[in-house]
C-alpha positions as CSV (number, residue, x, y, z in Angstrom):
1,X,28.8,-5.0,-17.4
2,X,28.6,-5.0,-13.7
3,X,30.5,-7.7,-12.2
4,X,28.8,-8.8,-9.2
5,X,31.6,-10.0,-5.8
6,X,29.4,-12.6,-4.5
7,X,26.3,-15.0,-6.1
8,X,25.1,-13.9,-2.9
9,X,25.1,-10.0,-3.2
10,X,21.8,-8.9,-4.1
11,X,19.5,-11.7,-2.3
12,X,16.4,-10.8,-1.0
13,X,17.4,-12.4,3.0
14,X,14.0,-10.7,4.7
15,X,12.0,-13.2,2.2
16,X,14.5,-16.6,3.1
17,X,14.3,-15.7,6.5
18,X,10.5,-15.9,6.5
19,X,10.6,-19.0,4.1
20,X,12.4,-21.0,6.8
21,X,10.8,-19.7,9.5
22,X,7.8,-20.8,8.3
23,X,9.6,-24.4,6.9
24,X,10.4,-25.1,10.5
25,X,6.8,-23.8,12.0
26,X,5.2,-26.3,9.5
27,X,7.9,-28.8,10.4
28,X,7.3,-28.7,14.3
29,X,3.6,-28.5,13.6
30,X,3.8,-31.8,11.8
31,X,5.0,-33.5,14.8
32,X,2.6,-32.4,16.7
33,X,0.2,-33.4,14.3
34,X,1.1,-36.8,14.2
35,X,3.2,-37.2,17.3
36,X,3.8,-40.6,18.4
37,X,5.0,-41.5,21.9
38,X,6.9,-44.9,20.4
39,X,8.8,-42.7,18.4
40,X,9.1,-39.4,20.2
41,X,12.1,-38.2,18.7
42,X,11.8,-35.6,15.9
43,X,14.2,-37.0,13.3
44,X,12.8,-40.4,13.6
45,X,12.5,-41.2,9.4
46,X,10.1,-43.8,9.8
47,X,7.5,-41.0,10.9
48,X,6.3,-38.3,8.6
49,X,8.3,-35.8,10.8
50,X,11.4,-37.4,10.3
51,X,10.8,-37.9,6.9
52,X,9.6,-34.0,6.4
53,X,13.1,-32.7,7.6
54,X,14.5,-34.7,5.1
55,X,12.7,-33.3,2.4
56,X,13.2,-29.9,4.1
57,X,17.2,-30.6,3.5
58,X,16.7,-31.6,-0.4
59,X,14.3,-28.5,-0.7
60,X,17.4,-26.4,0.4
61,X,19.7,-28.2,-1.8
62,X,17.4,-27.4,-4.8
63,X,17.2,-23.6,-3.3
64,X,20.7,-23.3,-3.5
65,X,21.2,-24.7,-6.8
66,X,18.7,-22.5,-8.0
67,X,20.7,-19.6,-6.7
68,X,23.8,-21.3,-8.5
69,X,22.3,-21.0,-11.9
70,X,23.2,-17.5,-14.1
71,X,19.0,-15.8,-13.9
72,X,18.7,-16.1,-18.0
73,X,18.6,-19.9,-17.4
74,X,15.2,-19.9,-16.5
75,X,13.7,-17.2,-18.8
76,X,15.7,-19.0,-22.1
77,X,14.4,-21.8,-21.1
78,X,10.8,-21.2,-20.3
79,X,9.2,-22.9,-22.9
80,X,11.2,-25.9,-22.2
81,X,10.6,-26.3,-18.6
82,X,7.1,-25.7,-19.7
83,X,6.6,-28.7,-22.3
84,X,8.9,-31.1,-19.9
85,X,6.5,-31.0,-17.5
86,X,3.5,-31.0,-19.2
87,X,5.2,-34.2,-20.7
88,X,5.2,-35.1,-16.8
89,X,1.5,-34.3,-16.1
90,X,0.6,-36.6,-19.3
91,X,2.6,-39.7,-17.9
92,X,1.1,-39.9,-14.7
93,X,-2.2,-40.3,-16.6
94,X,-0.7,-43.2,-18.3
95,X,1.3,-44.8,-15.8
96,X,0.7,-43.0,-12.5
97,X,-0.2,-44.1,-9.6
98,X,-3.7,-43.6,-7.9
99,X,-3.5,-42.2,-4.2
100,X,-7.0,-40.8,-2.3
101,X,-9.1,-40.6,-5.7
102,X,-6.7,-38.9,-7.9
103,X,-4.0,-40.7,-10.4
104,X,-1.8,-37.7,-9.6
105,X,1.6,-39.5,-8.1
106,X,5.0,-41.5,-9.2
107,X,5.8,-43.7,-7.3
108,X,9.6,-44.0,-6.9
109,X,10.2,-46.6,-4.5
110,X,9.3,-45.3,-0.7
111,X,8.4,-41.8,-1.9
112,X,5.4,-40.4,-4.5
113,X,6.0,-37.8,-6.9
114,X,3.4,-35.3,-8.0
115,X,4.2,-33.4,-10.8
116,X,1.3,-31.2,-11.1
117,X,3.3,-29.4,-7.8
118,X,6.0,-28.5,-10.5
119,X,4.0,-27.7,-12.9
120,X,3.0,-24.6,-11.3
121,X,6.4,-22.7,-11.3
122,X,7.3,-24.3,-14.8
123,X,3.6,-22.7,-16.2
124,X,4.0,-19.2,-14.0
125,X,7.5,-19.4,-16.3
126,X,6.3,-20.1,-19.5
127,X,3.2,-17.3,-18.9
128,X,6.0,-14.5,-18.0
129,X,8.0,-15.3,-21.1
130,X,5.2,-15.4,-23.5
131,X,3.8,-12.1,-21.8
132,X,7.3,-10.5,-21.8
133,X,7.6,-10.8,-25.9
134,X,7.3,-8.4,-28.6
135,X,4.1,-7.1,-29.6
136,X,2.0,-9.1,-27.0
137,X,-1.3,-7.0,-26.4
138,X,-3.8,-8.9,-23.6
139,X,-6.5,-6.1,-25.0
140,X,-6.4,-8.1,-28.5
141,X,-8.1,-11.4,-28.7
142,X,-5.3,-13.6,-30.2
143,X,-2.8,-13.1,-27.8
144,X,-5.5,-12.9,-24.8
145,X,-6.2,-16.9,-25.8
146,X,-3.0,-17.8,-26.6
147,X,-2.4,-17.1,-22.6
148,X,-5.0,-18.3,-21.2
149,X,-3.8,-21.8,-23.6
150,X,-0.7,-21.6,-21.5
151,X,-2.2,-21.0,-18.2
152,X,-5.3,-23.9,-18.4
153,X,-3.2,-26.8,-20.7
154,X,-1.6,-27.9,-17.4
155,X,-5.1,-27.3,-15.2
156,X,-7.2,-29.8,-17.8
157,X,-4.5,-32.5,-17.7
158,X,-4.4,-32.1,-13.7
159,X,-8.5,-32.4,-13.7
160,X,-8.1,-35.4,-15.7
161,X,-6.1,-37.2,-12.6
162,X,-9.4,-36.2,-10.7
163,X,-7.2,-33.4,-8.9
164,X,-10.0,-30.8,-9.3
165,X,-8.1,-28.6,-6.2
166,X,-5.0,-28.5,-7.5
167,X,-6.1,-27.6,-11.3
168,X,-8.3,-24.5,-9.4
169,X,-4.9,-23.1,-8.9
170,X,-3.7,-22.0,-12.4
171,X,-6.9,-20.0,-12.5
172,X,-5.1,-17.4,-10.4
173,X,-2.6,-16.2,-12.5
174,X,-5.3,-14.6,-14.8
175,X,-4.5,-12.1,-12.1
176,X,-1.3,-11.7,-13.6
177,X,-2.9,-11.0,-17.1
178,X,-4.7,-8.5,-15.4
179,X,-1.8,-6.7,-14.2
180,X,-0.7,-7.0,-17.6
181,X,-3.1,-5.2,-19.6
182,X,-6.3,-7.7,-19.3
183,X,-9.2,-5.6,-19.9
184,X,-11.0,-5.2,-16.1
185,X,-14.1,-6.5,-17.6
186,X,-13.1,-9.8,-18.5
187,X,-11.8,-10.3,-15.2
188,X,-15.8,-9.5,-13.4
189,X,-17.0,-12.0,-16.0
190,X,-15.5,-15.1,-13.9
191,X,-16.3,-13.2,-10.6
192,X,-20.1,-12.6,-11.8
193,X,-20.4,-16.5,-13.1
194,X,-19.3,-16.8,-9.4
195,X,-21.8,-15.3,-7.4
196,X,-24.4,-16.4,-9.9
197,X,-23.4,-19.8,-9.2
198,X,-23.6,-19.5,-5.2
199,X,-26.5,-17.3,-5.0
200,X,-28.1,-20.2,-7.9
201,X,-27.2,-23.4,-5.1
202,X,-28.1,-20.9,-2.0
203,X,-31.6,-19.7,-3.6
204,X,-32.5,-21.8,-6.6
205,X,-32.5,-21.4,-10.3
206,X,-36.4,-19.9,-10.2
207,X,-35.4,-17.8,-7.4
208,X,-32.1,-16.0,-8.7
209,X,-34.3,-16.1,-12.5
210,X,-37.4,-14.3,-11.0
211,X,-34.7,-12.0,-9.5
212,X,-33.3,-11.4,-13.2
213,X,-36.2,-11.0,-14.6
214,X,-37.4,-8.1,-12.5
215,X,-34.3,-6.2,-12.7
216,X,-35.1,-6.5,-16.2
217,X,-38.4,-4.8,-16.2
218,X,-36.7,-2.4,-14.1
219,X,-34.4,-1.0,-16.2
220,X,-36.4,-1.5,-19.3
221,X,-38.7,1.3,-16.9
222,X,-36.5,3.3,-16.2
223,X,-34.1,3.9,-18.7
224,X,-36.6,3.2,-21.9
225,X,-36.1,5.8,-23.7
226,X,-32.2,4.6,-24.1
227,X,-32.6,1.5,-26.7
228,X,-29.0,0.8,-27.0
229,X,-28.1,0.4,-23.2
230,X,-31.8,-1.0,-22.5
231,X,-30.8,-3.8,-25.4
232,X,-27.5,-4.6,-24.0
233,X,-28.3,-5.0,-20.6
234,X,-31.1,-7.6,-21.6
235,X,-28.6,-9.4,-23.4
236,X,-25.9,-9.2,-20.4
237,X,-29.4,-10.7,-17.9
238,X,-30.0,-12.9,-20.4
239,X,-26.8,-14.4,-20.5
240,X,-26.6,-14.5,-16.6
241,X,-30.1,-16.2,-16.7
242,X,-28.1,-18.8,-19.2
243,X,-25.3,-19.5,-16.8
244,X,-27.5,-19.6,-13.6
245,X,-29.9,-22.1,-15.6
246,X,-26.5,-24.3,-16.5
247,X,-25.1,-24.0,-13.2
248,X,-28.3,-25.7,-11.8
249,X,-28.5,-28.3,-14.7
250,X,-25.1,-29.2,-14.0
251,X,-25.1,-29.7,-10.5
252,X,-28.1,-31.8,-10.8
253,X,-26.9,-33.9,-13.1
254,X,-23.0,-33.8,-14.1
255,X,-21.5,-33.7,-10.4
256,X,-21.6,-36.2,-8.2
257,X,-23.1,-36.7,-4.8
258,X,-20.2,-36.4,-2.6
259,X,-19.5,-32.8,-4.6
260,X,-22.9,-31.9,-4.3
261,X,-23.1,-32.4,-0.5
262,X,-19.8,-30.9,0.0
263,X,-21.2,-27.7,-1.6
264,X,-24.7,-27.9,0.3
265,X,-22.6,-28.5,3.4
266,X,-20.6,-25.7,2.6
267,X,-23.3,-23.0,2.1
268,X,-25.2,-24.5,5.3
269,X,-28.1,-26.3,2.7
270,X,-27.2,-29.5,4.6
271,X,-25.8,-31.2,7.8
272,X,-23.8,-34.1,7.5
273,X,-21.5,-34.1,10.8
274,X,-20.1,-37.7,9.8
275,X,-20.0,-37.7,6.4
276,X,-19.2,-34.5,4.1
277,X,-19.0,-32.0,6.7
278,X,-17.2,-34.1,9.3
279,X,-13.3,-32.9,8.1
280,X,-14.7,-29.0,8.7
281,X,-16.9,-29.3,11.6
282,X,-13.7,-31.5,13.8
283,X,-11.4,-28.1,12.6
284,X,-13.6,-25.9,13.9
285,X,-13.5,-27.5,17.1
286,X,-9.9,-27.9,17.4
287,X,-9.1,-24.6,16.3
288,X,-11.9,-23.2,18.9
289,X,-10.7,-25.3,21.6
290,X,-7.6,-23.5,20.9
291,X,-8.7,-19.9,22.4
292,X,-6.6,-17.2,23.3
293,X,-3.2,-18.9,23.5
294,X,-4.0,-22.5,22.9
295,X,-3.4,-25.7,24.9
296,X,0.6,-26.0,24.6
297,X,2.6,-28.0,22.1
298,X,1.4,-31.6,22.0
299,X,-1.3,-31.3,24.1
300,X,-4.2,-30.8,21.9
301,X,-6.7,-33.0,22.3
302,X,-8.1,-33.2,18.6
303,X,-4.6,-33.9,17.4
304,X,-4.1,-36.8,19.6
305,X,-7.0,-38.6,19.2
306,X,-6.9,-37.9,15.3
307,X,-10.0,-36.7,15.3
308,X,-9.2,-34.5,12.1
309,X,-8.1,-36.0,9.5
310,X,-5.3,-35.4,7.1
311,X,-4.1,-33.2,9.9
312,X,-0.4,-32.7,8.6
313,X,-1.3,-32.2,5.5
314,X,-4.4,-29.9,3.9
315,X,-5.5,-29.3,7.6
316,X,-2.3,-28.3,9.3
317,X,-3.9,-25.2,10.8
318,X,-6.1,-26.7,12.6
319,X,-2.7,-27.8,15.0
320,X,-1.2,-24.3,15.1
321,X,-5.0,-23.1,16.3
322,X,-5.6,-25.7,18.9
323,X,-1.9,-25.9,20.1
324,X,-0.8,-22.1,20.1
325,X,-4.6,-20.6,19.7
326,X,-5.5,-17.3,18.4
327,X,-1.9,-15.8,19.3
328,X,0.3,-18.6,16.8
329,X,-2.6,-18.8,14.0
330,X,-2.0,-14.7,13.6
331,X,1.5,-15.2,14.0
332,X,1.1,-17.7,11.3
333,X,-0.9,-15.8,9.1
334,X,1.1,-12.2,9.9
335,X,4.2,-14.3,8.5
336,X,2.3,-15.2,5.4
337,X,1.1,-11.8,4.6
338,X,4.4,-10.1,5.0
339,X,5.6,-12.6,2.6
340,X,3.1,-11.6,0.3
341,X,3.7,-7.9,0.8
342,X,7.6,-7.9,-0.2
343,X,6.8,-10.6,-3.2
344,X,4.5,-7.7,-4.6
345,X,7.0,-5.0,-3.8
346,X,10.0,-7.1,-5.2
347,X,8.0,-8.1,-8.3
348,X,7.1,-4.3,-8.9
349,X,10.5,-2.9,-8.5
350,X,11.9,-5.3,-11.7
351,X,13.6,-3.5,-14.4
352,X,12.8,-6.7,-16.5
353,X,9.3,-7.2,-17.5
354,X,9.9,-11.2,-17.6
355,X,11.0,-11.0,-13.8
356,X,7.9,-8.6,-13.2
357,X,5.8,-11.1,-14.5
358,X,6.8,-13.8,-13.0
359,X,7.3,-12.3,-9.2
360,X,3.1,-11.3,-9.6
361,X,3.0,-15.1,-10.4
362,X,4.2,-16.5,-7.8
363,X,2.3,-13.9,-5.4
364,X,-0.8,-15.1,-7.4
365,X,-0.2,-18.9,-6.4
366,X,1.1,-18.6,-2.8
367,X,-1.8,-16.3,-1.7
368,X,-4.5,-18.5,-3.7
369,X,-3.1,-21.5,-1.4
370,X,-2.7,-19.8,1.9
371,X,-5.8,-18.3,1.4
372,X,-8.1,-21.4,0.5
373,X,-6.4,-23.3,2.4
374,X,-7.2,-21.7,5.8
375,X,-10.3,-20.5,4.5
376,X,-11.2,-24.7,4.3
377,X,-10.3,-25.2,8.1
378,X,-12.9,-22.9,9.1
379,X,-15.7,-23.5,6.6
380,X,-15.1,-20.4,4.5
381,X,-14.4,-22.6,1.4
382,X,-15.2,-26.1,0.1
383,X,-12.3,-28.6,1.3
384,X,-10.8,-28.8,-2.2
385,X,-7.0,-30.9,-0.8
386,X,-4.3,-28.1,-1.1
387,X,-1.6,-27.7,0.9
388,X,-0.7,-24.4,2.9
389,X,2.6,-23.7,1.5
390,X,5.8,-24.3,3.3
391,X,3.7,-25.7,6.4
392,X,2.1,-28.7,5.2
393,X,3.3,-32.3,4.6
394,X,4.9,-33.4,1.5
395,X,8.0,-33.4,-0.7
396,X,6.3,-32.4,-3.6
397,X,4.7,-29.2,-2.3
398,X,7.8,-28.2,-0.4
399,X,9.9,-28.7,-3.2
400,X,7.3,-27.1,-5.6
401,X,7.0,-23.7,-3.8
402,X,10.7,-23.6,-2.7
403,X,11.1,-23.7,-6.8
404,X,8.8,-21.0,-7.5
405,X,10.2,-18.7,-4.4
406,X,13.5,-19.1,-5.2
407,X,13.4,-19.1,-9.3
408,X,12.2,-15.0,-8.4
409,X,14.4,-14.5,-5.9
410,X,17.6,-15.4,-8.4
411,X,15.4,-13.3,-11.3
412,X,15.7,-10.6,-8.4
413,X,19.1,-10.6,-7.5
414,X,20.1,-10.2,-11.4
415,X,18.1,-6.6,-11.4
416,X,20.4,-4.1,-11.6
417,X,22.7,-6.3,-14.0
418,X,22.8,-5.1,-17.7
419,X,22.6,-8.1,-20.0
């Protein structure tokens, strides 16, 4: 047994130096966002700023308990973590409180609670452990649904609190099943039910089926003479034609107007400046204004007048684009991908498939929120309300994604331990 001189020893420090880099970029960012001259100091609690560096010190309090605890804490007790919160994600059904549309909080006294931030790391935990057992093949059926069980329990209890953003998120890690053996096919099918849905709301049902159809006769032409492939690819356009036909049905008829602008908005089938599209259009006219090298800290015009809302929050970018411009968003987003790049290269250097697992996980989630999240500042995605990890406002996400970063990089540190 190798008997380590330090808890300290084997941390990754390139990824904690990013992480609080990036804590005290979002941090600064925040009070520009919501600067007020009456209370211009940046530790004033009674503004979101001040109360931000607060959570920032609990989040490294957590971080370094995390690093405390002996690494076969967290696999052992997977499962556990796993139920707990799920227990978590029930209650605020039952007794949570409701906050923008979505019963999704605790409220403990000043400060709201979401659990479905938690439940994130404590899902990416269980999904490693199951994945890591004995005789787990993702190319057989059984244990194929058995994961993806693991993976979407917590997403349907999060949709039920009308929190249809965050549940989005636990669709990344089938990424992770992927890496793990997922046949490559299986992962087109949700990437094919994609583009049938867009090109369905950008063209039309008839359209996209009249497009079917003739690829049909096509191939049925052309390759007639082969029954068995000519068979199956009707079937496949069939199905298609079946999806694109209940992709229209159901935006007609099961979502509702706001969604259904949001999404016409979104792929340029409507204008609504002061109504659906009005959060998108003001962030990309603050991050524009921007230019080159922005306007300066605290002068940005859309931040000051509030013209974008939920500016410290899900739009946060929009400050670094207006305020430090072209040169801080890539800065920004240069950070995030570096971050990215040693997760992967961490995750695939693990002697211990759990770790490996896991480390792809939280890659999975991190990039999923960085990149939707910028992606909705400049129209590239429909505004769906998740944070930008590390950067935006909130106790909850900070303390989530400080969880999930620093559970890997204690599995990390144990790597070349024999236990």
């Amino acid at each position: 047994m190798r008997i380590r001189r330090s808890i300290f020893e084997n941390i990754d420090w390139w990824i904690i130096l990013i992480y609080f880099i990036l804590v005290l970029m979002g941090w600064i960012n925040i009070y520009a966002a919501v600067y007020n001259e009456e209370h211009q100091s940046i530790f004033d609690m009674t503004q979101r700023y001040g109360k931000q560096l607060m959570w920032i010190g609990f989040a490294t309090i957590v971080a370094f308990f995390i690093i405390l605890l002996d690494a076969k804490f967290y696999e052992d007790f997977s499962f556990l973590i796993y139920i707990l919160t799920l227990s978590l994600l029930v209650g605020v059904l039952i007794g949570g409180k409701e906050i923008a549309g979505s019963k999704s909080w605790f409220q403990i006294g000043g400060f709201a609670l979401q659990p479905a931030e938690f439940a994130k790391f404590a899902t990416t935990l269980a999904l490693a452990k199951y994945l890591s057992g004995p005789n787990i093949n993702l190319k057989k059926i059984g244990s194929l649904i058995r994961a993806g069980i693991i993976i979407f329990t917590p997403a349907i209890l999060v949709i039920l609190q009308n929190d249809t953003g965050s549940a989005l998120v636990y669709s990344v890690l089938v990424l992770v099943l992927y890496r793990e053996g997922m046949s490559g096919t299986l992962l087109l099918i949700p990437l094919s039910i994609a583009l049938i849905f867009i090109f369905t709301i950008v063209f039309g049902n008839w359209v996209v089926m009249g497009v079917l159809g003739s690829v049909a006769l096509l191939f049925v032409f052309l390759f007639r003479k082969q029954k068995r492939a000519v068979f199956s690819l009707l079937i496949i356009l069939a199905l298609a034609g079946g999806v694109s036909y209940s992709v229209d049905y159901a935006f007609q008829n099961i979502l509702g107007a706001h969604q259904r602008t949001r999404i016409n908005v979104l792929f340029g089938k409507e204008i609504d400046l002061h109504g659906a599209g009005y959060n998108v259009h003001q962030s990309k006219i603050a991050i524009g204004s921007g230019g080159v090298s922005g306007k300066g800290f605290l002068k940005g015009t859309q931040t000051k007048f509030n013209f974008v809302p939920e500016q410290s929050t899900d739009f946060i970018f929009c400050t670094v684009g207006e305020e430090w411009g072209f040169i801080g968003s890539a800065v920004v987003v240069i950070l995030f991908l570096v971050l990215f790049s040693r997760l992967l290269f961490l995750a695939e250097r693990q002697r211990n498939k759990f770790s490996r697992i896991y480390g792809y996980g939280v890659a999975s989630i991190l990039f999923f929120h960085f990149a939707i999240n910028i992606a909705m500042t400049i129209g590239l995605a429909p505004v769906i309300g998740i944070p930008l990890p590390f950067f935006s406002y909130g106790g909850s996400s900070l303390w989530g994604f400080t969880i999930l970063l620093f559970i890997f990089l204690k599995l990390d540190s144990r790597r070349k331990s024999i236990y």
